[in-house]
N, C-alpha and C positions, 0 to 999 in steps of 0.2 A: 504494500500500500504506500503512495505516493504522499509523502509528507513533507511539506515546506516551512520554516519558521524565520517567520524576517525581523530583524534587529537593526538598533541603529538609529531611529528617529528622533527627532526631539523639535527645538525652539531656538531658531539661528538667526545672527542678523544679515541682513543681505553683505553680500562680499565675505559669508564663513562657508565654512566648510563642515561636512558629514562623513561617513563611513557606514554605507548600509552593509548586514551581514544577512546572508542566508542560509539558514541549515538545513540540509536535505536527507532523506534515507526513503526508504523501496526503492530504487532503483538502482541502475550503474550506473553512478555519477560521471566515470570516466568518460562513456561512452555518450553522453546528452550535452547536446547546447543547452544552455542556458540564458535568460533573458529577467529584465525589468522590464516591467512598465507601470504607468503612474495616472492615479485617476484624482482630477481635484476637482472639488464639487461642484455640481450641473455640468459636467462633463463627460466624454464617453475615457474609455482606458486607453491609452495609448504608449505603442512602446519607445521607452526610453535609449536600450540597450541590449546587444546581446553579446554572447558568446558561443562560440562551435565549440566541438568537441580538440579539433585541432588550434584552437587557440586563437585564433580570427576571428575579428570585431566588428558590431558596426554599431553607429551611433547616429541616433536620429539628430540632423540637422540644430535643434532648439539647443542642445547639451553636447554639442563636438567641440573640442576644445578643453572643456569645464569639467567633464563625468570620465570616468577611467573604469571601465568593467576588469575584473580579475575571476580567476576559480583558483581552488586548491584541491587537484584532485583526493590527496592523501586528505582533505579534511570532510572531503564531499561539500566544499560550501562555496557559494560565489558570492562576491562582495560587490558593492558601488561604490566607488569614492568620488564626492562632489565638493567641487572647489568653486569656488569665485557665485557662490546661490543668489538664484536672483528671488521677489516675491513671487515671479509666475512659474516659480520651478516647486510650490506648494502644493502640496498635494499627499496621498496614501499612494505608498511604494508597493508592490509585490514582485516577487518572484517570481518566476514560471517556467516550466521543463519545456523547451521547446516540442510542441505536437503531442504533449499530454495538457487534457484539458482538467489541468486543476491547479487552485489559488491557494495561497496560505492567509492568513488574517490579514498582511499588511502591516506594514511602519508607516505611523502620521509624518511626514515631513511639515514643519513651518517654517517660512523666510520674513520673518517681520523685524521691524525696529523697532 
């Protein structure tokens, strides 16, 4: 069974930075891309970031630059690190196994002054 656990959120001011984590098990972490995406309210979900199994990345235009995806296979967990936050990078973070259709709760992210 496919379980996700996101970590990492909190209450930043614009121009700081996060460190999102994600903890995963049922599956083989080695073998799955992995992805963010970020839903902030009245809005739909959109992705942020991903990662292949072979280490290649791609990042949605809004956060290139600014957002840094990582994995560790030996931990099973992939990370977000977000530098230079703006207020419209607010939003509930997830996880997600790329082509399995399942969410973990989410990390709140805030960018306010």
């Amino acid at each position: 069974q496919v379980q996700l656990v996101e970590s990492g959120g909190g209450l930043v001011q614009p121009g700081g930075s996060l460190r999102l984590s994600c903890a995963t098990s049922g599956f083989t972490f080695s073998s799955a891309g992995m992805s963010w995406y970020r839903q902030a309210p009245g809005k739909e979900r959109e992705l942020v970031a991903l990662i292949r199994s072979d280490g290649s990345t791609f990042y949605a235009d809004s956060v290139k630059g600014r957002f840094t995806i990582s994995r560790d296979n030996a931990k099973n967990a992939t990370y977000l690190q977000m530098n230079n936050l703006k207020p419209y990078d607010t939003a509930v973070y997830y996880c997600n196994v790329i082509g399995i259709a399942k969410w973990g709760q989410g990390t709140q992210v805030t960018v306010s002054s």
